[in-house]
Rosetta silent file (secondary structure, phi, psi, omega in degrees, C-alpha in Angstrom):
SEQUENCE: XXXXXXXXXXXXXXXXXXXXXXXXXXXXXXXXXXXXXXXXXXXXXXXXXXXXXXXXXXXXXXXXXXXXXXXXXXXXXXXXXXXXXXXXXXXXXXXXXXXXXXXXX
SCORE:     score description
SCORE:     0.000 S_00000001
   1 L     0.000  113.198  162.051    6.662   -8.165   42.332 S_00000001
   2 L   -80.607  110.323 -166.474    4.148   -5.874   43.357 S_00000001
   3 L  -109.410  142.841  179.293    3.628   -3.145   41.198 S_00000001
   4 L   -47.188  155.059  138.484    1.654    0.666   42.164 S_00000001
   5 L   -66.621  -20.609 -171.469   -1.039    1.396   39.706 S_00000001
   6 L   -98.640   20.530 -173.810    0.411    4.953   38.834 S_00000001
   7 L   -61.778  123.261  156.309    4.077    3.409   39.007 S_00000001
   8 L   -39.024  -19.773 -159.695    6.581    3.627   36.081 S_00000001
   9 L   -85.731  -24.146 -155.101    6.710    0.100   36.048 S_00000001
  10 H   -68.359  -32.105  159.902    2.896   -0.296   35.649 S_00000001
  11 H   -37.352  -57.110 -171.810    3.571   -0.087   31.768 S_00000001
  12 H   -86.724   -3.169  165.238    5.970   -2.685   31.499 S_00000001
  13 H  -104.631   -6.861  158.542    3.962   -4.911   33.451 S_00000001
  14 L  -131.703   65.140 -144.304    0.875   -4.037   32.012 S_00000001
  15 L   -38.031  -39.269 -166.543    0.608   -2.850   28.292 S_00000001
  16 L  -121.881   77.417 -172.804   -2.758   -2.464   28.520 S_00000001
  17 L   -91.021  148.487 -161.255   -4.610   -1.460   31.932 S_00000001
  18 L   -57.331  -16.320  166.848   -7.560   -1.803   32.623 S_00000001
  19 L   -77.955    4.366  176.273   -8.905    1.684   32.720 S_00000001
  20 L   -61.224  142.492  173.822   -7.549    2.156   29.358 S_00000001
  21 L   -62.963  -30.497 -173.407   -9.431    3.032   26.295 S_00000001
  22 L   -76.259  158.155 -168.696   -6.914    0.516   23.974 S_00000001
  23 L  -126.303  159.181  146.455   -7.331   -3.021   23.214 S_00000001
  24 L   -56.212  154.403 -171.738   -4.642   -5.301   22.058 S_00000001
  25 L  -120.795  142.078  146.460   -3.844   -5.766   18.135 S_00000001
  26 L   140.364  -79.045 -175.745   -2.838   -9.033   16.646 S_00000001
  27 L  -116.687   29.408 -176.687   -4.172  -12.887   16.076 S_00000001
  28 L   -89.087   14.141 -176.334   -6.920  -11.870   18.156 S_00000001
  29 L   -73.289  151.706  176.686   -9.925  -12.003   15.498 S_00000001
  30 L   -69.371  175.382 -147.155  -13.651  -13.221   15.922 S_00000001
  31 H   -77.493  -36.692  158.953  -14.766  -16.341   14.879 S_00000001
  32 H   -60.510  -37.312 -168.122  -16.516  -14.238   11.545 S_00000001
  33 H   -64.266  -61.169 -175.177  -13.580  -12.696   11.056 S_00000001
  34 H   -66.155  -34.233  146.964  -11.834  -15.566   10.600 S_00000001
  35 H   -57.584  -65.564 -176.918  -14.090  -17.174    8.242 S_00000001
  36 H   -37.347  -40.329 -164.057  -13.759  -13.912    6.142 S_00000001
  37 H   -96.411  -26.020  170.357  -10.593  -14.123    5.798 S_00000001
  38 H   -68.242  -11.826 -177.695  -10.100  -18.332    4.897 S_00000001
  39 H   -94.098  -84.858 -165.636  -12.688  -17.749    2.400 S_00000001
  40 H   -15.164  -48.020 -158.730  -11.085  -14.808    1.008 S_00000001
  41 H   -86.704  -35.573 -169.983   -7.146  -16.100    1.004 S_00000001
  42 H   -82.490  -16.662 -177.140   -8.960  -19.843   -0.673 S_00000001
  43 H   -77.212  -29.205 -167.265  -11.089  -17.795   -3.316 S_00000001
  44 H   -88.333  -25.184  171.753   -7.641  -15.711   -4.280 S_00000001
  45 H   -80.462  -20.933 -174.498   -5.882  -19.144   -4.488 S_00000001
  46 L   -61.332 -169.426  175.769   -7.826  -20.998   -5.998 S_00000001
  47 L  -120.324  154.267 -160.023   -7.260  -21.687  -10.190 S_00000001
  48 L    94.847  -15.422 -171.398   -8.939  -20.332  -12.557 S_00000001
  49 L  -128.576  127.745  156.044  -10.203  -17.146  -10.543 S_00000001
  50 L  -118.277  121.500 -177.694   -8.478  -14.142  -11.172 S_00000001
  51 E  -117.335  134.644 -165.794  -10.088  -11.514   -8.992 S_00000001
  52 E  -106.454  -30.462  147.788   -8.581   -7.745   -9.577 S_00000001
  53 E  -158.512  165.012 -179.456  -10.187   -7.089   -6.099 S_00000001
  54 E  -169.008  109.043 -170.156  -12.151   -8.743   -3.617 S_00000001
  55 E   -84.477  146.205  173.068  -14.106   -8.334   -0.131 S_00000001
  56 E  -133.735  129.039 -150.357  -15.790  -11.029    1.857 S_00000001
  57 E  -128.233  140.517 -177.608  -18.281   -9.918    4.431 S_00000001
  58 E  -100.786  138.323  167.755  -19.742  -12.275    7.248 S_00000001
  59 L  -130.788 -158.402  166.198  -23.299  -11.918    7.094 S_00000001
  60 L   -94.478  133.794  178.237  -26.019  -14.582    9.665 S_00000001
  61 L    65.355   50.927 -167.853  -25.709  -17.621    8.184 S_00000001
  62 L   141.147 -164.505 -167.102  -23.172  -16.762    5.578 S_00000001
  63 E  -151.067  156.348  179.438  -20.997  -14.732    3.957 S_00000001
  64 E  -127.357  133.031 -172.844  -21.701  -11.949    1.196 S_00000001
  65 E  -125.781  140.212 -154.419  -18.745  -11.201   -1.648 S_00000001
  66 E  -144.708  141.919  178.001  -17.980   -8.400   -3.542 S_00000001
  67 E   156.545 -155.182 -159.267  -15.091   -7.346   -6.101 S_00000001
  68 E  -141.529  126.826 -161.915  -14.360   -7.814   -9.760 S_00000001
  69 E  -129.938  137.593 -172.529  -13.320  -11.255  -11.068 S_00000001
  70 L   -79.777   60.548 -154.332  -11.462  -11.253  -14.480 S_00000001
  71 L  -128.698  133.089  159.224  -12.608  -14.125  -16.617 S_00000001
  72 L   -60.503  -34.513 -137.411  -13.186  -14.800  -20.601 S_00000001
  73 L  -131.619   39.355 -179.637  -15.287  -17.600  -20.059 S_00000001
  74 L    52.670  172.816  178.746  -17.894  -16.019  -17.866 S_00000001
  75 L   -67.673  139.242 -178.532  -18.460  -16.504  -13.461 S_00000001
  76 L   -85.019  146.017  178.686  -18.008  -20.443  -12.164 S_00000001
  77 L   -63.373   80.628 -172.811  -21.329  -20.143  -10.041 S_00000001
  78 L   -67.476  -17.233  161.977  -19.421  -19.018   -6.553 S_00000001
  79 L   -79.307  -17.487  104.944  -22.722  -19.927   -4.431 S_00000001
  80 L    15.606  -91.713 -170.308  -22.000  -23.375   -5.246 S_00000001
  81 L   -60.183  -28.529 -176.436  -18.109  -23.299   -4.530 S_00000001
  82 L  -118.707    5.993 -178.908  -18.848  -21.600   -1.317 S_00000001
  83 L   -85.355  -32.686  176.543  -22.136  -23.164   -0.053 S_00000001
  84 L   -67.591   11.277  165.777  -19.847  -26.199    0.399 S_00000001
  85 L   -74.744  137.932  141.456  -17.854  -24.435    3.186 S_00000001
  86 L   -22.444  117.139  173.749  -17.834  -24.852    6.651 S_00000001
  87 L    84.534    2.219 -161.814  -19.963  -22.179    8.331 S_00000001
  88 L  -124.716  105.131  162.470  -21.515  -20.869    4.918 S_00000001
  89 L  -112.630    1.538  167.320  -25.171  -21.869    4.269 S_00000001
  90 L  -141.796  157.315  164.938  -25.682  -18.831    2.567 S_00000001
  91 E  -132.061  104.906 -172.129  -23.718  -16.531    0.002 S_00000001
  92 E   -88.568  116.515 -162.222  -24.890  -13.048   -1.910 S_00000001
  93 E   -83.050   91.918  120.057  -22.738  -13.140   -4.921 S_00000001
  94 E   -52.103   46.342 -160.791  -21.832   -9.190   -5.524 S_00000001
  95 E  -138.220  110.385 -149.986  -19.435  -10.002   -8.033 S_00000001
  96 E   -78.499  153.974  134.687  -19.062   -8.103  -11.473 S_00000001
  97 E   -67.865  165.049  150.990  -17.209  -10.012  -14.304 S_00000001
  98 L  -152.582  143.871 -145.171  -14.973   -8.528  -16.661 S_00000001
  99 L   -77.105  157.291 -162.436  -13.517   -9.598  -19.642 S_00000001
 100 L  -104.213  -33.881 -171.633   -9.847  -10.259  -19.454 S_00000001
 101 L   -95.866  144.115  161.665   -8.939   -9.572  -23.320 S_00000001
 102 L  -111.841  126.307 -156.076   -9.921   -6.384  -24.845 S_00000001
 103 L   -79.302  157.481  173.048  -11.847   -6.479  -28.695 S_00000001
 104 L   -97.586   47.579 -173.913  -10.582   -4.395  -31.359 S_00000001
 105 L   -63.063    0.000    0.000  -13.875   -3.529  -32.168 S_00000001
C-alpha cells in the first residue's frame, strides 16, 4: 500500500514520521541505562540492604550511587560489591547510613 505523506492513513502507518519532533517510548534504553537499572533492581534485592531510597547514575567507567541505606550494623563496603560487576571499574559511594532502631536516649 502506498500511503500520501499528508494522508489520514499516514498515522496508522507511521506512528512516528520522520519530520516529527517525538521519539518512541518503551524497551528502547542505552546501553548505560541499562546498567543503571540491573545494578539498581540487584542492589534493592539483594539481603541484608535495606535502602529507603536509591539512585544509580552511569558515570565513564562506572557508576556513582546515591540514597539512604537503613542498617544497624553499619555500610557492607558497596565499592567492593559493585566493582565486581560487569561494566563497573569504578563506583562513588554517595550513600548515607541510618540507623534502623531508634534509642530512647
Amino acid at each position: 500500500m502506498n500511503v500520501e505523506p499528508n494522508s489520514p492513513l499516514t498515522a496508522m502507518h507511521d506512528p512516528v514520521p520522520a519530520h516529527s519532533c517525538l521519539g518512541t517510548c518503551g524497551e528502547q534504553t542505552s546501553d548505560g541505562h541499562s546498567l543503571e537499572v540491573k545494578i539498581q533492581r540487584w542492589l534493592l534485592q539483594h539481603p541484608g540492604l535495606a535502602f529507603a531510597s536509591l539512585v544509580v547514575r552511569r558515570i565513564p567507567e562506572g557508576i556513582c550511587i546515591e540514597g539512604v541505606l537503613e542498617s544497624d550494623e553499619g555500610s557492607p563496603d558497596l565499592c567492593v560489591m559493585l566493582g565486581h560487576l560487569p561494566g563497573v571499574r569504578r563506583v562513588i559511594n554517595n550513600i548515607r547510613v541510618v540507623p534502623v532502631t531508634i534509642s530512647d536516649d
